[in-house]
N, C-alpha and C positions, 0 to 999 in steps of 0.2 A: 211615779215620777222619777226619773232619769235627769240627775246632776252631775254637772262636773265639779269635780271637790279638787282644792289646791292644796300640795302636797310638797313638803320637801325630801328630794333623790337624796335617798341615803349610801345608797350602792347600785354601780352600775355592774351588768354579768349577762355573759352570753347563755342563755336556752337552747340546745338546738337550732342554733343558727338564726336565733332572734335576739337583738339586743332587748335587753331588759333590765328591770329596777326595782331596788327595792325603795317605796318612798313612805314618809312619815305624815299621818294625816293629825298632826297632834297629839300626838301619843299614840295609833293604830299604824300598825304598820299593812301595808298591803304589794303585793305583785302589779307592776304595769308595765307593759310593751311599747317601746321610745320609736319604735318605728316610723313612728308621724313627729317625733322630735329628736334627728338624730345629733343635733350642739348639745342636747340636756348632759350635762355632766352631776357626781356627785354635787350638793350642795346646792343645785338649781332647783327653784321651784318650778312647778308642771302644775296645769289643770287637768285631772284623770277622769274620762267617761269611759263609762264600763269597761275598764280594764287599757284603757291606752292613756298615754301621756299625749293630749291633742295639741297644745302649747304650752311655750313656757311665759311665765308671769314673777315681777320682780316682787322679794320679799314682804316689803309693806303692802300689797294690791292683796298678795296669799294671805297672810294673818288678820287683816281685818275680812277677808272674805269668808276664813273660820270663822270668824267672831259673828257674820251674822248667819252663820248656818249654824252655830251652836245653840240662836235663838229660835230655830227652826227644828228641833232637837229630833224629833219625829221623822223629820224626811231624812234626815244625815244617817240615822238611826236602819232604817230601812234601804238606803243606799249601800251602808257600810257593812248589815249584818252585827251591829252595837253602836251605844252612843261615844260622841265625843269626848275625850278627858277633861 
């Protein structure tokens, strides 16, 4: 299964000539390419599928959308490579 998981950009930084981000899934941090969201600034949250930031979504929409993949602990689990904090 393939989710988009909501995250908050913690840091924005050039790759080799790709913007990119560091974003916060809860306490995991992971790499995502803004490419498909180039407004995402620090502080924005994003929904991330495999590795891109596809949209952005406002803070309350992100934290309850953790809350119910934290109840789905298994897929978050196998999307993320660990579970949620």
């Amino acid at each position: 299964m393939c989710l988009g998981i909501p995250g908050r950009v913690v840091e924005v930084h050039d790759d080799a000539g790709l913007r990119m981000a560091t974003v916060d899934f809860g306490g995991i941090r992971r790499e995502a390419c803004l490419s498909c969201t180039p407004e995402a600034e620090a502080g924005s949250y994003v929904i991330v599928h495999v590795g891109f930031a596809i949209t952005l979504v406002d803070e309350t929409e992100a934290r309850r959308t953790l809350e119910v993949l934290r109840a789905m602990a298994g897929a978050v689990e196998q999307e993320l490579g660990e579970p949620l904090p």
